[in-house]
C-alpha positions in Angstrom: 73.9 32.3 -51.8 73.4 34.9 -55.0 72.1 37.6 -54.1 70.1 40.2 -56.6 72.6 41.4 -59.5 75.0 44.0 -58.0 75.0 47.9 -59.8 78.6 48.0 -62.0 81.0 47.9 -59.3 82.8 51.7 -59.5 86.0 50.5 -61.4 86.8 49.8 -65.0 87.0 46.6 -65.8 88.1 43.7 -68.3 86.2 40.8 -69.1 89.4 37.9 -69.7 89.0 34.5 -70.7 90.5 31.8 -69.1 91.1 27.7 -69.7 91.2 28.7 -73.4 87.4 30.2 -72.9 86.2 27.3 -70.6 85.8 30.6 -67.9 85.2 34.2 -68.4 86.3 36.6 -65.5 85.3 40.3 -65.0 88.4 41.8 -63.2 89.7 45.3 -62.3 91.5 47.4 -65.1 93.8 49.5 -63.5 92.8 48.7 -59.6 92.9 45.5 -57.6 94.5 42.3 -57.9 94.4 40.3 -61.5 94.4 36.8 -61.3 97.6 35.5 -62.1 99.3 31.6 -62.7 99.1 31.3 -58.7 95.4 30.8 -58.4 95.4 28.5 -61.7 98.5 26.6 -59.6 96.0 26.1 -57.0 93.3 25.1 -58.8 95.7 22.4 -60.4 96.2 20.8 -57.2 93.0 19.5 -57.1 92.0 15.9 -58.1 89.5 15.8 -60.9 87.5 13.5 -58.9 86.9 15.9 -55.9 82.9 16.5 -55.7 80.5 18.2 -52.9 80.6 21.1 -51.6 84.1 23.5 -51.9 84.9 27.1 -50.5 87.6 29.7 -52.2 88.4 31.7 -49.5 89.1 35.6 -50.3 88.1 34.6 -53.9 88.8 37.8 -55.1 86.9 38.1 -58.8 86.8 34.3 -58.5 89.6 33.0 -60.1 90.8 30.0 -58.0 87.1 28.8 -57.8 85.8 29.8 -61.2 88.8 27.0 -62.0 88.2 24.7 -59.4 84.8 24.1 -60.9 86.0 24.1 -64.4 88.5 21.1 -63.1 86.5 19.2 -61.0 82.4 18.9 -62.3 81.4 17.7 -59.0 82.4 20.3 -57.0 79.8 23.4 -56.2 82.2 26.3 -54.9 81.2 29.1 -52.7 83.2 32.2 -53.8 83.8 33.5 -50.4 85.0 37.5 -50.3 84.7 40.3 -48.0 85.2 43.1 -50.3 82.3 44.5 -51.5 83.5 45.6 -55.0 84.9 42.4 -55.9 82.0 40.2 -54.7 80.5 42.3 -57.1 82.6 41.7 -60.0 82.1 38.3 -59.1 78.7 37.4 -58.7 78.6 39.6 -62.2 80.9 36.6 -63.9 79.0 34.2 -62.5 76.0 35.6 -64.8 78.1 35.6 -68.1 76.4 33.7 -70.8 80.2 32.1 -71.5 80.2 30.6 -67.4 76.4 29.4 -68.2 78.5 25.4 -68.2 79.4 26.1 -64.2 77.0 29.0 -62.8 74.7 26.3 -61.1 77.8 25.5 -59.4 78.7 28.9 -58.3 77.7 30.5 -55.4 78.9 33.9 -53.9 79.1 34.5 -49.6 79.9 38.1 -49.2 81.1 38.0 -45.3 83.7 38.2 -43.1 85.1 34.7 -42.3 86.9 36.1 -39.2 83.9 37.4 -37.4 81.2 35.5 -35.7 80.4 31.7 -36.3 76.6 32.4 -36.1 77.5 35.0 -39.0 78.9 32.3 -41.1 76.2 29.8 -40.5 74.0 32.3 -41.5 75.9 32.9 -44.9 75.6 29.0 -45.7 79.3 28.3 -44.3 78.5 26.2 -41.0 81.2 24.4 -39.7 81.9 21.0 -41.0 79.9 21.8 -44.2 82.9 21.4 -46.9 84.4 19.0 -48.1 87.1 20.8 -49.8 88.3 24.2 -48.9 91.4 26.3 -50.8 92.5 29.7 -50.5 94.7 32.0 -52.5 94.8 34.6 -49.0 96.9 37.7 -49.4 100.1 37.3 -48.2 102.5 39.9 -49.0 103.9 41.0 -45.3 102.1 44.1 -43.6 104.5 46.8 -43.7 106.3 46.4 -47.1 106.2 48.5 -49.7 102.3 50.1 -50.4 100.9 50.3 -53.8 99.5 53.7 -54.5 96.0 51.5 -55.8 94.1 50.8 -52.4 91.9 48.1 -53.5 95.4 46.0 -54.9 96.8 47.1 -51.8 93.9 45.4 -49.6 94.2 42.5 -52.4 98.0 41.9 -51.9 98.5 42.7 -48.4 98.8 40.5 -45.7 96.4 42.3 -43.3 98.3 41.9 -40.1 100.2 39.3 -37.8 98.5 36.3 -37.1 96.3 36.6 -40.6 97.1 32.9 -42.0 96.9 31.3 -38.8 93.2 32.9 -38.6 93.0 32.3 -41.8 93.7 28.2 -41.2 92.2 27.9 -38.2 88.9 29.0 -40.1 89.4 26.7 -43.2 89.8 23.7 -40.5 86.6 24.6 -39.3 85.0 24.7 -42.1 86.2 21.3 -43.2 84.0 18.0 -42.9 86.4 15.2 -41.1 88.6 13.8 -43.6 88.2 16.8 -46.5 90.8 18.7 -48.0 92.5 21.8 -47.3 94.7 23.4 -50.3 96.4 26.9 -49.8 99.4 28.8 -51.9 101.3 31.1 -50.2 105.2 32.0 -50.2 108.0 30.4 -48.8 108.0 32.9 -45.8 104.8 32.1 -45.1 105.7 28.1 -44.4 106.9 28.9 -40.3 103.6 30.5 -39.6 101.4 27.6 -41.3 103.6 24.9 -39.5 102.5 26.6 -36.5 99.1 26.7 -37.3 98.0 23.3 -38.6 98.9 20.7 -35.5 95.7 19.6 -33.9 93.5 20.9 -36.8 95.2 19.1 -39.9 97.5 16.8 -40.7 99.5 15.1 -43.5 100.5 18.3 -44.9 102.1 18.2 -48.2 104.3 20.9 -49.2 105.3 21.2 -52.9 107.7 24.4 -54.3 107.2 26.6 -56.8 109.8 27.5 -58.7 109.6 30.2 -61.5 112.6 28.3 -63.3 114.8 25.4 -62.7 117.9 27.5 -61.3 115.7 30.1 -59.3 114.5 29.8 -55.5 111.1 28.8 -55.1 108.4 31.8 -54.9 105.5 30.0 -54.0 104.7 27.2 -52.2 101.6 24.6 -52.5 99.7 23.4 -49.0 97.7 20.8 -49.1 96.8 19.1 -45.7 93.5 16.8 -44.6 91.6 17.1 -41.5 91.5 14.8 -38.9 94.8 12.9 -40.5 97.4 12.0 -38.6 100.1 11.2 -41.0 103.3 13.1 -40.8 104.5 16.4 -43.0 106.0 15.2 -47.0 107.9 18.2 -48.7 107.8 17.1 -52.6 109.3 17.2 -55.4 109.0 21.1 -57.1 106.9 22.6 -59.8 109.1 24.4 -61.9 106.5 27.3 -64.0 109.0 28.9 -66.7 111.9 27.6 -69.0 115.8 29.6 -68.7 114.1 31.7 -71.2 111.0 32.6 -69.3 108.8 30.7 -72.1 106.6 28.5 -69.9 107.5 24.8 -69.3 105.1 22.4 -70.8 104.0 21.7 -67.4 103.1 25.7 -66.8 101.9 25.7 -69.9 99.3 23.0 -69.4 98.2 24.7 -65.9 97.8 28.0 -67.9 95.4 26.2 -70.2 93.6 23.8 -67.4 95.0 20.4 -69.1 97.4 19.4 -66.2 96.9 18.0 -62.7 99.5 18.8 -59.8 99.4 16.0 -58.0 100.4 16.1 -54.1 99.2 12.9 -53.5 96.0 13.5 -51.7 92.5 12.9 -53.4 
């Protein structure tokens, strides 16, 4: 799913470690979207024991995946990203002597998971073909406030009504019978996912994410299985930062890949 090494992508970049060094990301200085404590969050959610085959979809520089396969040694995650400049940047991690512990577990699909299923097939991402599938999607709301950098604006922005119903819809294909969907996304979001997930997944699991105890939640975690029947559970919350805005131990131990967010599915 590599393809040849990509020319330097035409934006400055910084090369950050992650997990306490466990990951090494190259990521836009200055222009796009920097991976942030959401697509660690996500990455938490998984069990340790997941294995086979995993797609991040819009993976950005990889962050959410780059984890995922940190986490969990027996997954093999296919960074899946339409933009051409951050496939880029990614398939360029992947080949950093510090990621040499995960690369064989890497791959990249640069494709748009919205057009044709023959496309997708094509790109290694046939239908039924993953056991696991999460996604960090954009999902700011079309029509708020632009940022004056295009490629963070494409990274933020919820491209248009409909987007993480699409975005669903393709994840449950995507899934074997029985595997694992994981998404974050923000509390506005939750009306649109309800809507989406009956007859395509079920026992969803929604756990809050609050930046500190006495704040409203800014994020939310999905995590739903296909095929399953059971009904919705809205859990306990994740609470990321102390009154002070020090992390919690908790956050902490996300930040650094030690801790496990457990909704209850494995």
């Amino acid at each position: 799913m590599n393809s040849p090494a990509d020319a330097s992508p035409p934006v400055e970049t910084t090369r950050d470690a992650f997990y306490g060094g466990a990951f090494q990301l190259l990521q836009p200085s200055g222009e796009g979207f920097r991976a942030g404590l959401d697509a660690l969050v996500l990455a938490a959610s998984l069990p340790p024991v997941r294995s086979g085959a995993a797609a991040d979809l819009g993976a950005g520089a990889g962050a959410a995946g780059f984890a995922a396969a940190v986490r969990c040694p027996g997954l093999r995650v296919v960074l899946v990203e339409n933009q051409p400049v951050m496939a880029a940047l990614a398939r360029r991690s992947v080949a950093l002597a510090g990621n040499a512990a995960i690369a064989s577990r890497l791959g990249i699909a640069e494709i748009d998971l919205f057009g044709r299923r023959e496309t997708r097939e094509a790109a290694g991402l046939g239908d039924g073909g993953f056991g696991t599938v999460l996604t960090n999607p954009p999902f700011h709301p079309a029509g708020g406030r632009a940022s004056p950098d295009a490629l963070r604006d494409t990274a933020r922005g919820m491209p248009g009504p409909g987007f993480l119903a699409e975005c669903i819809r393709v994840a449950a294909a995507l899934l074997a019978q029985g595997g694992l969907f994981a998404m974050v996304a923000r509390p506005v979001n939750l009306a649109e996912i309800l809507a989406a997930v009956p007859n395509r997944l079920g026992d969803l699991r929604i756990l809050p994410v609050h930046p500190r105890a006495d704040r409203p939640a800014t994020r939310i975690l999905v995590h739903a299985r296909k095929g399953s029947r059971a009904p919705l559970s809205l859990l306990p919350p994740l609470v990321l930062h102390e009154a002070d805005g020090a992390l919690t131990p908790l956050g902490a131990a996300i930040g650094q890949g030690e801790a496990h967010v457990d909704l209850g599915l494995s």
